[in-house]
VOKOL-548242 format. One record per residue: residue number from 0; residue in three letters; x, z, y of N, C-alpha, C, CB in turn. Coordinates in Angstrom, 2 decimals. Glycine has a CB too. Layout:
BEGIN
{NUM,"ala",{X,Z,Y},{X,Z,Y},{X,Z,Y},{X,Z,Y}}
...
***
This chain:
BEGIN
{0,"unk",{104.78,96.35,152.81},{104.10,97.19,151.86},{104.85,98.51,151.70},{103.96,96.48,150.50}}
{1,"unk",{104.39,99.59,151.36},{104.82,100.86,151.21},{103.98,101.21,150.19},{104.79,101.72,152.38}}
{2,"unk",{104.91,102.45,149.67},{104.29,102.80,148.49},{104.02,104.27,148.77},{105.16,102.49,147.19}}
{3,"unk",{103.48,105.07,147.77},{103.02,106.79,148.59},{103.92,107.37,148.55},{101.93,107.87,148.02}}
{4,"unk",{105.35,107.16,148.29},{106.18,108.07,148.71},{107.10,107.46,149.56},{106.75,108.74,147.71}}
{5,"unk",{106.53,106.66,150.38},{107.19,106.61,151.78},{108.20,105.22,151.88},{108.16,108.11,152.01}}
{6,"unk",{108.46,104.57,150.28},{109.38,103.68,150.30},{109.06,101.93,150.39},{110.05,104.07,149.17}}
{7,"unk",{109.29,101.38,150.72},{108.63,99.91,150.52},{108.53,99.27,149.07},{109.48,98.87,151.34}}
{8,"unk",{107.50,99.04,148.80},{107.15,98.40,147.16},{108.59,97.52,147.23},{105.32,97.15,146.91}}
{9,"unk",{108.83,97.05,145.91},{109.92,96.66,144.93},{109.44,95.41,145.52},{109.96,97.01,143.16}}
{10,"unk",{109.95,94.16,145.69},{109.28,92.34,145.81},{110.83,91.55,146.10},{107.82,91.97,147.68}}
{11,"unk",{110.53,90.83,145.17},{111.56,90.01,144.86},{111.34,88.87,145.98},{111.53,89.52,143.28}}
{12,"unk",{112.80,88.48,146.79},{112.63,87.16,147.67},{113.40,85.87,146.79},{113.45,87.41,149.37}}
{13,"unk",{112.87,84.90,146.85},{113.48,83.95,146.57},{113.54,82.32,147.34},{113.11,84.00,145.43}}
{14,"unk",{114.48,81.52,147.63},{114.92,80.77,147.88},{114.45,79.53,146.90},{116.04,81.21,148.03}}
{15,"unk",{114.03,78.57,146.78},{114.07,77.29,146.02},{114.50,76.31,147.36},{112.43,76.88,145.17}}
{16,"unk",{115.31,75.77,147.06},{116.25,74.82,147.45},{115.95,73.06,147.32},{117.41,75.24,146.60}}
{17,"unk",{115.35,72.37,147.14},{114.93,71.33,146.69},{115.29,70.39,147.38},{113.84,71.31,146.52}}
{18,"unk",{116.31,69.14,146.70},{116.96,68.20,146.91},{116.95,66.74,145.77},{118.13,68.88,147.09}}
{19,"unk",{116.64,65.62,146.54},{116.25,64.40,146.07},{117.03,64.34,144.27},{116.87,63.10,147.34}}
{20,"unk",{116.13,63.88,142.93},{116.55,64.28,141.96},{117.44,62.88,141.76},{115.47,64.81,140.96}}
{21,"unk",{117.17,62.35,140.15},{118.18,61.01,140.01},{117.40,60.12,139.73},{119.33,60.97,138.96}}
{22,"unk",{115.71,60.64,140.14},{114.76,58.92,139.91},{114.24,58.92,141.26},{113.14,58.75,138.53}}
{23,"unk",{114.33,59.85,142.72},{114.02,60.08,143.88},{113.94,58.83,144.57},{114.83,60.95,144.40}}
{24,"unk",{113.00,58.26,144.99},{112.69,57.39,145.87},{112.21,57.34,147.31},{112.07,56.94,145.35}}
{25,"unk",{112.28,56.64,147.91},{112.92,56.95,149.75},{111.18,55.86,150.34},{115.50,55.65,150.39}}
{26,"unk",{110.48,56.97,151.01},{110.45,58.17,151.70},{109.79,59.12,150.21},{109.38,58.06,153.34}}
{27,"unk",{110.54,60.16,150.25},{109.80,61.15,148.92},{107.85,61.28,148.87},{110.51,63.12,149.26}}
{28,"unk",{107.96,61.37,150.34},{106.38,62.21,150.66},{105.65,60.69,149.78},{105.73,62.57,153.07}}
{29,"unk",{105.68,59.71,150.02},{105.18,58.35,149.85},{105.09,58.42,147.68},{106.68,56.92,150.84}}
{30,"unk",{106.21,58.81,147.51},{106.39,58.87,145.77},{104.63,59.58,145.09},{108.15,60.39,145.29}}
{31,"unk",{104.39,58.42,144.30},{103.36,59.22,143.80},{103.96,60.59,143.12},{102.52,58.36,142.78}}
{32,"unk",{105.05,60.81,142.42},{104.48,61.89,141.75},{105.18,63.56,142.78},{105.06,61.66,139.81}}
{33,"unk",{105.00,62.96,144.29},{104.95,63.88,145.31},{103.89,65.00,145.12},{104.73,63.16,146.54}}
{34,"unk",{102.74,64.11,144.67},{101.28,65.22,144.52},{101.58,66.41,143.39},{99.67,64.22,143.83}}
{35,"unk",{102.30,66.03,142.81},{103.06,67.14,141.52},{103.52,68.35,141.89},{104.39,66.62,140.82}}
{36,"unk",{104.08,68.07,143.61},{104.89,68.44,144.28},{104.06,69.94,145.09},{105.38,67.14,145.11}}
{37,"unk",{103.18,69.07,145.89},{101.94,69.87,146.46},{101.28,70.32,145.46},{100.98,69.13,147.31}}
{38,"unk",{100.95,70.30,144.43},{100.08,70.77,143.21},{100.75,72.66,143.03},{100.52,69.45,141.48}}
{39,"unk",{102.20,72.47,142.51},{103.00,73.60,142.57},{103.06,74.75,143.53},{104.01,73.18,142.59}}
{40,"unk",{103.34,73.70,144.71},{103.16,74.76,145.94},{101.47,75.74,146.03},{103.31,73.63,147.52}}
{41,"unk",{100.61,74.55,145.61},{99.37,75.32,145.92},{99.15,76.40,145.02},{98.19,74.47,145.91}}
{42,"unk",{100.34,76.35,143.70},{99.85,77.12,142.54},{100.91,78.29,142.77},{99.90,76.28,140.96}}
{43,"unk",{101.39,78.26,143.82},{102.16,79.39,144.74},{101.68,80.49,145.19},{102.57,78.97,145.82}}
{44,"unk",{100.58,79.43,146.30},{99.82,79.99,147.57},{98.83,80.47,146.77},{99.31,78.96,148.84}}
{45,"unk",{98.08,80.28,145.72},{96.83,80.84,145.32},{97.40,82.30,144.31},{95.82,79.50,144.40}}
{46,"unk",{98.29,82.75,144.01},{99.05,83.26,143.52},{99.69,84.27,144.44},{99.69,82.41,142.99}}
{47,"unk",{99.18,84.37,145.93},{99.64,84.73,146.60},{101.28,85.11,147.05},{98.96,85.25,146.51}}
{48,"unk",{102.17,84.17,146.25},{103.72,84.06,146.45},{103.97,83.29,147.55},{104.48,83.44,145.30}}
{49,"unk",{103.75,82.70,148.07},{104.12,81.34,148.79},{104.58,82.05,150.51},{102.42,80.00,148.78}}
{50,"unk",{105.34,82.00,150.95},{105.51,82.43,152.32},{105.61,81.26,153.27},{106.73,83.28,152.45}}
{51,"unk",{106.63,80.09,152.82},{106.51,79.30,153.57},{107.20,77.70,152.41},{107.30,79.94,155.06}}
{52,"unk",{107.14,76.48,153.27},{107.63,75.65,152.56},{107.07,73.91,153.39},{107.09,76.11,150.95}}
{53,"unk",{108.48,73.67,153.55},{108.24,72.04,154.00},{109.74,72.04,153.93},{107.35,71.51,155.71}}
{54,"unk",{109.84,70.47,154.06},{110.94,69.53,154.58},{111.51,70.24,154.84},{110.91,68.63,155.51}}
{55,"unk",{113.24,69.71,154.78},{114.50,69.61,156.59},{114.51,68.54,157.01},{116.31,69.83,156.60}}
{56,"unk",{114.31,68.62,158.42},{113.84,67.17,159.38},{115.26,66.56,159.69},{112.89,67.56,161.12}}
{57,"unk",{116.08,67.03,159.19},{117.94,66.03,158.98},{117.43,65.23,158.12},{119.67,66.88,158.16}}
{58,"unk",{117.13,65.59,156.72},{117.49,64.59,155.67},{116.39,64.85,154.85},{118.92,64.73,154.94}}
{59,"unk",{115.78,62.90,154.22},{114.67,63.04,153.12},{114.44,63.20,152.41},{114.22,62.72,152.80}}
{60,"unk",{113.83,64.36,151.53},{113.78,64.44,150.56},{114.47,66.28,150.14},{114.39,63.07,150.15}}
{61,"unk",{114.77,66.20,151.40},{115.21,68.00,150.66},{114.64,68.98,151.80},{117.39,68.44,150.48}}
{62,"unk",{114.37,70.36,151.30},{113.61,71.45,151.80},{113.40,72.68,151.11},{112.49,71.03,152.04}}
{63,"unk",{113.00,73.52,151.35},{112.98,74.78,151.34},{111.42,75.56,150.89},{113.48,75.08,152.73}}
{64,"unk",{111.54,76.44,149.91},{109.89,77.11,149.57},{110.76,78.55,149.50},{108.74,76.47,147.69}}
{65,"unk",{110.32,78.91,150.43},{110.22,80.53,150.41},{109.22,81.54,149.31},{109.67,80.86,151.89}}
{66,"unk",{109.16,82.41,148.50},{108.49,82.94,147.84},{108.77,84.33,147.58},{108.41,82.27,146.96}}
{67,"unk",{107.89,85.15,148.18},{107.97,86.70,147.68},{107.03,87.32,146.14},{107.31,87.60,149.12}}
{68,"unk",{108.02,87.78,145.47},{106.65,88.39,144.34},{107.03,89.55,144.16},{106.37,87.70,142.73}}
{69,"unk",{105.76,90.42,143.80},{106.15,91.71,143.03},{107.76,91.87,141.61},{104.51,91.95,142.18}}
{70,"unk",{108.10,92.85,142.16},{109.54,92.99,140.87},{108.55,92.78,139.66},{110.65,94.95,140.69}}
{71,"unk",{107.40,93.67,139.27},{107.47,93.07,137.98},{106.85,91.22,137.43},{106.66,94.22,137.25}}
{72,"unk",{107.04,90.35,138.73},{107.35,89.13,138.14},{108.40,88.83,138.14},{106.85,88.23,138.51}}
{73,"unk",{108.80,89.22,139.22},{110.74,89.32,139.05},{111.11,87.23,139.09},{111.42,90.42,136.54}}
{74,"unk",{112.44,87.40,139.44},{113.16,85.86,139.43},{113.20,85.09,138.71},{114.19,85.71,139.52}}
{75,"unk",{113.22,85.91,137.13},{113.40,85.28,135.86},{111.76,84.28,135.67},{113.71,86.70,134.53}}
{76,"unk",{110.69,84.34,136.24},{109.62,83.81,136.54},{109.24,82.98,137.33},{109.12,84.39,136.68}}
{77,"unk",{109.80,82.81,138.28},{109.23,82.16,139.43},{110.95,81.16,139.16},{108.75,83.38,141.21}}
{78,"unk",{111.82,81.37,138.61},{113.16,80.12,137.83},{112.10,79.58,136.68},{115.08,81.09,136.81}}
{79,"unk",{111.33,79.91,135.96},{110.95,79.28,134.77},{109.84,78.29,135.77},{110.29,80.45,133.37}}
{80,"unk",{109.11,78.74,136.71},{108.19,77.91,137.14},{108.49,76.55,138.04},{107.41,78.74,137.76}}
{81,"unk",{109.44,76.81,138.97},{110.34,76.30,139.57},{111.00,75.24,139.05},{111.01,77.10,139.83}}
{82,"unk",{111.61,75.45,137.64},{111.82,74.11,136.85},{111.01,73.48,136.15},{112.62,74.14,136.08}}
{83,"unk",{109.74,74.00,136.05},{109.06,73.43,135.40},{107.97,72.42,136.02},{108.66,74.31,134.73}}
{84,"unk",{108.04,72.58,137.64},{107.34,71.71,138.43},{107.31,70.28,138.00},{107.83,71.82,139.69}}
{85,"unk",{106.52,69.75,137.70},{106.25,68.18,137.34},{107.27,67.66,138.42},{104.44,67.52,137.57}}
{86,"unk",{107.37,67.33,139.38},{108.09,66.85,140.55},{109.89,67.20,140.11},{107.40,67.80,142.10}}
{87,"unk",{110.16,68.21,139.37},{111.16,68.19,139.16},{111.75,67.68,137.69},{111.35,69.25,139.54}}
{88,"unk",{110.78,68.29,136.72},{110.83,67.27,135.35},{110.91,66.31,135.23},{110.11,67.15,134.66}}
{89,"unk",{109.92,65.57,136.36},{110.33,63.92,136.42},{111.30,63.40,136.95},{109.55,63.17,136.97}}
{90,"unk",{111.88,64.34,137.63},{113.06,63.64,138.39},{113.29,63.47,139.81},{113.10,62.46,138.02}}
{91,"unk",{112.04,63.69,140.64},{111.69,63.70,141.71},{112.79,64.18,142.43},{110.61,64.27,141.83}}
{92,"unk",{112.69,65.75,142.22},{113.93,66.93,142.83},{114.26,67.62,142.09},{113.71,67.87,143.85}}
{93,"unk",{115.37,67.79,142.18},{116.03,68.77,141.79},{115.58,70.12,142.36},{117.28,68.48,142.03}}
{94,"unk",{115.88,71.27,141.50},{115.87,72.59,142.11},{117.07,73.30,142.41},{115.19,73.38,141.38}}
{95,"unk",{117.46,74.13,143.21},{118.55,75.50,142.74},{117.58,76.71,143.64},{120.75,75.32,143.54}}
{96,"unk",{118.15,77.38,142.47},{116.96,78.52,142.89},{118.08,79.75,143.15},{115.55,78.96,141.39}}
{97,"unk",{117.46,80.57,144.35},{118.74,81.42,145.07},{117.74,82.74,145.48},{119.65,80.47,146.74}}
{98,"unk",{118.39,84.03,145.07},{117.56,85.52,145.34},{118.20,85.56,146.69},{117.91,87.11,144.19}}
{99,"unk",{116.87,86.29,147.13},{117.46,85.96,148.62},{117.15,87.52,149.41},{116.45,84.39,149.52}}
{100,"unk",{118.24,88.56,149.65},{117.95,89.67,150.16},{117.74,89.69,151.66},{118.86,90.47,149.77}}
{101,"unk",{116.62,89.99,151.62},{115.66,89.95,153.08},{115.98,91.64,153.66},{113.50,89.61,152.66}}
{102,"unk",{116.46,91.71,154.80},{117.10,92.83,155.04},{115.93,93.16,156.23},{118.83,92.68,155.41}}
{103,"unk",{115.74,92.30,157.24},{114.34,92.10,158.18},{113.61,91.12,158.26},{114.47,92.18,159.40}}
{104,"unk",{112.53,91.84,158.59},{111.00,90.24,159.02},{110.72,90.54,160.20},{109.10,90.17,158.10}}
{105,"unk",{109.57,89.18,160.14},{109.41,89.82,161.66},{107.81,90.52,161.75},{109.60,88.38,163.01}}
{106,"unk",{107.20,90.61,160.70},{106.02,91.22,160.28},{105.87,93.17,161.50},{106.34,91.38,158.11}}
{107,"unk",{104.96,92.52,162.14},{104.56,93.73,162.66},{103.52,94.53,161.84},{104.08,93.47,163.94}}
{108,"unk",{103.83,96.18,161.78},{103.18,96.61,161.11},{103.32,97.94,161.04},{103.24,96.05,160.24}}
***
């Protein structure tokens, strides 16, 4: 994105980190309140934040959601939402949530 004076719009990157919580049960995807899980993400993607997000195929239960937003939602927003995922309230996963300075993409354009 660019803005009219030549500079790239303001957009916050962020990192969510997600690792098995202290009621996590083995295989996660199988846990009913997994759908809590996918529910969030979709309330990402429709929100148009969501860049990417699945598993690490090492180990079960932990993975990665990429999310870009405009500065004025800024980190302090997408941390309040992030913990507030049903999947993590219950115990499912844990979060740590990490700003993540994106220096290149690979976005042609």
């Amino acid at each position: 994105m660019t803005s009219t004076d030549g500079k790239a719009d303001a957009l916050v990157w962020v990192a969510l980190i997600h690792t098995p919580g202290p009621t996590a049960t083995s295989p996660m995807s199988k846990d009913p309140r997994f759908v809590k899980h996918l529910a969030f993400l979709r309330s990402l993607a429709q929100e148009g934040w969501l860049v990417a997000a699945s598993s690490f195929s090492d180990a079960d239960g932990e993975g990665m959601t990429v999310v870009r937003v405009p500065h004025s939602v800024g980190i302090q927003e997408i941390s309040t939402l992030a913990r507030t995922d049903e999947s993590v309230t219950s115990g499912l996963f844990d979060v740590r949530i990490r700003p993540w300075n994106v220096a290149m993409t690979g976005e042609l354009g």
